[in-house]
N, C-alpha and C positions, 0 to 999 in steps of 0.2 A: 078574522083576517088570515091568521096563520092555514085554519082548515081551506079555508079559498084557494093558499097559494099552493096548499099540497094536493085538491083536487085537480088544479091549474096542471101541476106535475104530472100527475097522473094520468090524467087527461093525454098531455104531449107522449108520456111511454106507450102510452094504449099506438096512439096515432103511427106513432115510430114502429110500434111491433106488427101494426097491421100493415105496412108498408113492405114492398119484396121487391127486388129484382127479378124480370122477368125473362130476362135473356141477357147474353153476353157473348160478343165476337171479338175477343180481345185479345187471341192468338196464342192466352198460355196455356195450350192445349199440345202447343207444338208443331199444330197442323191446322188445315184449313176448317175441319170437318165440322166446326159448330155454325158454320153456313150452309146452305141448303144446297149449291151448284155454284160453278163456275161460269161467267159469261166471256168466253176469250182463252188465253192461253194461260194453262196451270203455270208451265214454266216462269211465265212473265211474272207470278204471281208467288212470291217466297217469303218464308218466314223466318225474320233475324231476329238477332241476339244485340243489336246494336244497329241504328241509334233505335232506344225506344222510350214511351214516355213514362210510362209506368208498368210496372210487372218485371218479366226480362222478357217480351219477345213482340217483334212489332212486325207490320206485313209491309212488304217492299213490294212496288207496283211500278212496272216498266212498261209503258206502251212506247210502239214503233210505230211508222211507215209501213202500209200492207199490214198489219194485225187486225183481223178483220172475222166480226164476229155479230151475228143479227145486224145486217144491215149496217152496220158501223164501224167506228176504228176505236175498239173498245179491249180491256181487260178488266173484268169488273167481278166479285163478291153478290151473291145473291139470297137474299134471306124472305125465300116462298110462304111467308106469311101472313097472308092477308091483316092489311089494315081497314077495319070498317067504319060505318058511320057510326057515329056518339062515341069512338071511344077517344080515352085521355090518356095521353102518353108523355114519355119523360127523355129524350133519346142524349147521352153525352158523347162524343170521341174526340181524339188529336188526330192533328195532320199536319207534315211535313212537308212542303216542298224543297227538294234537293237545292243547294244552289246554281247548281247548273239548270235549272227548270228555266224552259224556252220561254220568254216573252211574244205571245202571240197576239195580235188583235183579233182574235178568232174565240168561238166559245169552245169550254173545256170544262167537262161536268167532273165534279171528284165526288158527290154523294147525291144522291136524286131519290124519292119515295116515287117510284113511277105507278102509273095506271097497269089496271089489269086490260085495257086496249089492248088494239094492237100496234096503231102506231099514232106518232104524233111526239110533243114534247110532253114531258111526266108533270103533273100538279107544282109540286116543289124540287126545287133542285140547288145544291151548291157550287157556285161558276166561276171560271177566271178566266176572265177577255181582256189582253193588256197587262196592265199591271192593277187590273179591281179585281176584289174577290168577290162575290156576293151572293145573298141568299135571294132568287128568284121565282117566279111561282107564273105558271102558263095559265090563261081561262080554257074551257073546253073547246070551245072555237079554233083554239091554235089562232088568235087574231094578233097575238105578239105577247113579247114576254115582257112581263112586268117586276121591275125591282122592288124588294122588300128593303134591303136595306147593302151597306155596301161599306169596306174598307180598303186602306191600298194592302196591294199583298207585298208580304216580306218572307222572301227566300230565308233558307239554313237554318230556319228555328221551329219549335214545335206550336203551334195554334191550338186552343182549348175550346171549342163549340161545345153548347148546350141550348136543345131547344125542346121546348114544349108546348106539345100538339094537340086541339081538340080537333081529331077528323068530321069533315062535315060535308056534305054538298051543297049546306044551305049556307051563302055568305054569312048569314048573321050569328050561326052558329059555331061557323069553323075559326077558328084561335091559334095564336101564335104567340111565343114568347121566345126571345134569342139572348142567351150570354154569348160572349163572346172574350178571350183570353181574362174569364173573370169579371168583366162589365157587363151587367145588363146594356143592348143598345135596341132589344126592341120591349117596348113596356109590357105589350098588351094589345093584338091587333085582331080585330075580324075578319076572316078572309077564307072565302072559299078553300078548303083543301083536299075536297073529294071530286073527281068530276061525276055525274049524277048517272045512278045505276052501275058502278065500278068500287072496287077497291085498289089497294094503294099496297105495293111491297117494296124493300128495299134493297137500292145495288149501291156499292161502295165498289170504288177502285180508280177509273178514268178513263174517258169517253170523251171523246173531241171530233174536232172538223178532222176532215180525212185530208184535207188541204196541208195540214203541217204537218213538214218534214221531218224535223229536229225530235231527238229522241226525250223524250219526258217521264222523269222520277219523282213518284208522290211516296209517303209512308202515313199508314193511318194505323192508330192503336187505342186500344181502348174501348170497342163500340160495346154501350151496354145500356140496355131498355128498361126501364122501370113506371111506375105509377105515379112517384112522387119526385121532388127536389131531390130529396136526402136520398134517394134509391139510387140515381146516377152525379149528383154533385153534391155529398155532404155539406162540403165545404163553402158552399154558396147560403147556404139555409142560413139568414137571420138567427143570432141566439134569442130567446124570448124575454121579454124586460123583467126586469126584476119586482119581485112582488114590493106593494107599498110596508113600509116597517110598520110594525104594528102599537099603539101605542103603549107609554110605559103608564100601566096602572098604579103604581106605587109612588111615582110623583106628583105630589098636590098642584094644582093650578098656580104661576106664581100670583097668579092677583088676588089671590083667596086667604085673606089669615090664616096660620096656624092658631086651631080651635085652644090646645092647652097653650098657649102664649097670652096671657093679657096684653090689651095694645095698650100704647105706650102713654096714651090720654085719656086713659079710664084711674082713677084714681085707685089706693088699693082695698079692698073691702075692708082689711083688719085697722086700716087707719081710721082714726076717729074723725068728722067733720068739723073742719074748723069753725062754723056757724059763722050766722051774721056780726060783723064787725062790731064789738062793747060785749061779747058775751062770752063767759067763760068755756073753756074747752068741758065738751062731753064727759063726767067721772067726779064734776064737784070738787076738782083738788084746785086752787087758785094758787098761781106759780109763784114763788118768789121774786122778789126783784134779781139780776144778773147780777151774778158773784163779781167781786172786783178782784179788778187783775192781782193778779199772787194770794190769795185768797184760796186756801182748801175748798175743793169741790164737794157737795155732802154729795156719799152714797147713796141715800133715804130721807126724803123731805118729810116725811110722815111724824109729827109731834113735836118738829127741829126744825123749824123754815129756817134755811139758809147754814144748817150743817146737818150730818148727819151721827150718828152714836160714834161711831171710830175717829170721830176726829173733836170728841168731849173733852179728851184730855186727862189725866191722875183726878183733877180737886170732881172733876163728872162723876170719874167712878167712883168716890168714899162718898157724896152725897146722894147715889142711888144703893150703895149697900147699907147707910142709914137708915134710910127708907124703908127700904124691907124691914128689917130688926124692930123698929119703932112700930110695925104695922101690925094692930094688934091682930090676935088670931080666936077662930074660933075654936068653942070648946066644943068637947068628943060627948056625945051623951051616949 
């Protein structure tokens, strides 16, 4: 058992070492540059020192009125490289909306895996229409957009996303898993995420209807790609159960006698058998009658029933040194 739990170990360090982060846009670079282009205006697009979620340095994204860029009213982070079919990805980041972030019923993309098309809505994308946030995902038809899954939004505080992605064109192959501020809220879902004969890259920033006016502050920090859980949220990964205790070889069954213990109804072997009831004890000695009370105990029953030599008395010992003297002796030849 115990070699089980240490290959068990084993086993998980292997797993864990083969595990890497494959990328990271998480700004502690100081600069934009571990992104591939700019969609929009660099200015709108800065890197602070506050507020951020982890590290020291997070990217502050300002779209306005009139900022206008592919078609859009957009300032957006670009990372030109392609996502294909089969592969399995791990993607984490935060994001902040300012308090003062506009209430719009209108849609307003802060992160989207878009197609390599050219136009149309992107496969999946993260939205806020109103006061919902949600993870949404387009068919290739452009026949409407369909919600995955959905929360109220809450201004002035940092959000924790974590999803993971089997890219696919075939629904039954393409895959989704969604944390969210630390909750799993999507388990496990099938769903188309490639559209067919395209791939998939990613923009981070904000992208909205051209209709609203009101000037809107997102901060995102953090983005970083990996293969596994542990590679973009340690912290999420399940610890693994404990191996079963092994057991203690050195303690006897309690339901099993101890072999050197006689039990307790086995009679002892050194004692002699009382035999059947009218017959003398085993040894030929036939016992005396029971001494009477205050009555000398004999030491030695042996040629004295009912005393033994030390308790003869003075007149005992002169008639056994008699004895001897009177006894005649033989002669020497």
């Amino acid at each position: 058992m115990r070699r089980l739990a240490a290959a068990a170990a084993l086993c998980l360090i292997a797993s864990q070492a083969r595990a890497s982060v494959l990328w990271r846009g998480d700004f502690e670079s100081n600069d934009l540059l571990q992104w591939s282009s700019v969609d929009g205006l660099t200015s709108r697009l800065t890197v602070v020192s506050s507020p951020v979620r982890q590290g020291s340095r997070a990217l502050r994204v300002e779209l306005r009125s009139g900022d206008f860029a592919s078609n859009g009213n957009r300032n957006e982070l670009v990372r030109q490289v392609p996502e294909t079919e089969g592969m399995d990805r791990y993607y984490a980041w935060s994001t902040l909306f300012d308090a003062s972030y506009p209430i719009e019923n209108k849609w307003q993309v802060f992160t989207q895996w878009h197609h390599s098309g050219c136009c149309g809505s992107p496969p999946l994308e993260f939205d806020v229409n109103g006061q919902t946030l949600s993870l949404d995902r387009n068919p290739p038809s452009n026949s409407g957009t369909v919600e995955l899954w959905s929360t109220l939004l809450v201004r002035g505080v940092w959000h924790d996303f974590v999803m993971h992605v089997i890219w696919s064109s075939n629904p039954d192959l393409g895959f989704i898993e969604l944390w969210y501020d630390g909750q799993k809220v999507i388990e496990g879902k099938a769903v188309q995420t490639l559209f067919p004969g395209q791939v998939n890259y990613l923009k981070q920033g904000l992208y909205r209807d051209s209709s609203i006016s009101a000037v809107g502050v997102v901060y995102h920090d953090g983005m970083t790609m990996g293969t596994t859980l542990a590679d973009v949220a340690p912290q999420l990964v399940p610890p693994p159960p404990p191996p079963p205790p092994p057991p203690d070889a050195g303690t006897p069954d309690a339901g099993t006698p101890d072999a050197g213990t006689p039990d307790a109804g086995t009679p002892d072997a050194g004692t002699p058998d009382a035999g059947p009831p009218g017959e003398a004890p085993d040894g030929g000695v036939t016992p005396g009658p029971p001494a009477e009370p205050g009555s000398p105990v004999a030491r030695s029953g042996v040629g004295f029933p009912g005393q033994g030599c030390s308790s003869a008395g003075p007149v005992g010992g002169l008639l056994i040194a008699a004895f001897v003297l009177l006894r005649p002796r033989r002669r020497r030849g």
